[in-house]
C-alpha positions in Angstrom: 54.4 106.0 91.4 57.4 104.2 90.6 61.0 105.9 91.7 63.4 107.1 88.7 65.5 104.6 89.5 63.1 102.1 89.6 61.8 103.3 85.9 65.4 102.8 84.8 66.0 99.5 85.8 63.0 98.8 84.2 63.8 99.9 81.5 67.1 98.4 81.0 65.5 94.9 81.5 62.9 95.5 79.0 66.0 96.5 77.0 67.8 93.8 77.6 64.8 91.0 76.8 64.0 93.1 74.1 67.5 92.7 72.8 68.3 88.7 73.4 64.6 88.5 71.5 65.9 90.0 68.2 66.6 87.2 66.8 63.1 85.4 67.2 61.6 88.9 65.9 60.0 88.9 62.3 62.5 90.3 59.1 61.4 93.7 58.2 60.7 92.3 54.7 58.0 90.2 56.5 56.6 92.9 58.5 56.6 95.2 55.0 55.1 92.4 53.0 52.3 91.7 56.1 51.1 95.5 56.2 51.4 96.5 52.2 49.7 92.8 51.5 52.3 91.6 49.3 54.8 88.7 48.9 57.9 89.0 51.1 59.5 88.0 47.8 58.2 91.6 46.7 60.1 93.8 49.1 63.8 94.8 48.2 66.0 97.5 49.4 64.7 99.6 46.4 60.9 99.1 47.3 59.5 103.0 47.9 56.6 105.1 48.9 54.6 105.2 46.2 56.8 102.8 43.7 53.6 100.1 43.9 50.1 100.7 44.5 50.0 98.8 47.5 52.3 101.6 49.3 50.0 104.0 49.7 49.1 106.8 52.2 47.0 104.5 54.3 49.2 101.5 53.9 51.9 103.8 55.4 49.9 104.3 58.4 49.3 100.7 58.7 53.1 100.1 58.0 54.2 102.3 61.0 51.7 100.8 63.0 52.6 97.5 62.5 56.4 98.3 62.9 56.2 100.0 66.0 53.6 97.0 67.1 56.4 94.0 66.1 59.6 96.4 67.5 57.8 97.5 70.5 58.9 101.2 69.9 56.8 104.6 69.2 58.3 106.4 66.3 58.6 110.2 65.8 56.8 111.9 63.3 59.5 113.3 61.8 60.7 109.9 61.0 57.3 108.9 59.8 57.8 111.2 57.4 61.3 110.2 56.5 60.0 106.4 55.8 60.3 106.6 51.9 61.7 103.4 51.5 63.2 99.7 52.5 66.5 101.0 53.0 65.5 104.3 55.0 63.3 102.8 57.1 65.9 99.7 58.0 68.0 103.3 58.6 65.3 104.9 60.7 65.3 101.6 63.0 68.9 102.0 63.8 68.1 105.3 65.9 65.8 103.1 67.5 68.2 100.5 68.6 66.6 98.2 66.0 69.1 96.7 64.0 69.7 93.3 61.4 65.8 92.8 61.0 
């Protein structure tokens, strides 16, 4: 079992590649346009829940999924729940470190 201060080095790195990586990860717009199958072109800020038919309850799912998949993060369910649009969810990212995607 690894020491805490093992895990938190560890963690920093991962932090750290993570970080100098963000600019070879995907745009949210891609990531929203892969898991709601829809042109990148189709995603704005204003783009909600709901607004298309494509955004649906089980799109969501596959929405989170593929966010935390891309980001390499687990989100809360409470901000699952929050996700109601573009803009929140490029909000919701922020608490996860996650930021100009």
């Amino acid at each position: 079992m690894a020491k805490p201060e093992q895990t938190i080095k560890s963690n920093f790195y991962l932090k750290q590649e993570l970080l100098k990586n963000m600019n070879s990860l995907p745009k949210l717009s891609e990531v929203f346009a892969e898991a709601l199958a829809i042109s990148s072109e189709e995603v704005t800020e204003d783009l909600s829940y709901q607004g298309i038919a494509e955004w649906d309850s089980m799109s969501h799912l596959v929405l989170v999924t593929k966010i935390e998949e891309v980001y390499q993060i687990s989100i809360e369910m409470e901000d699952v729940l929050e996700m109601g649009s573009v803009s929140k969810v490029r909000d919701i990212l922020k608490k996860y470190e996650i930021e100009n995607v």
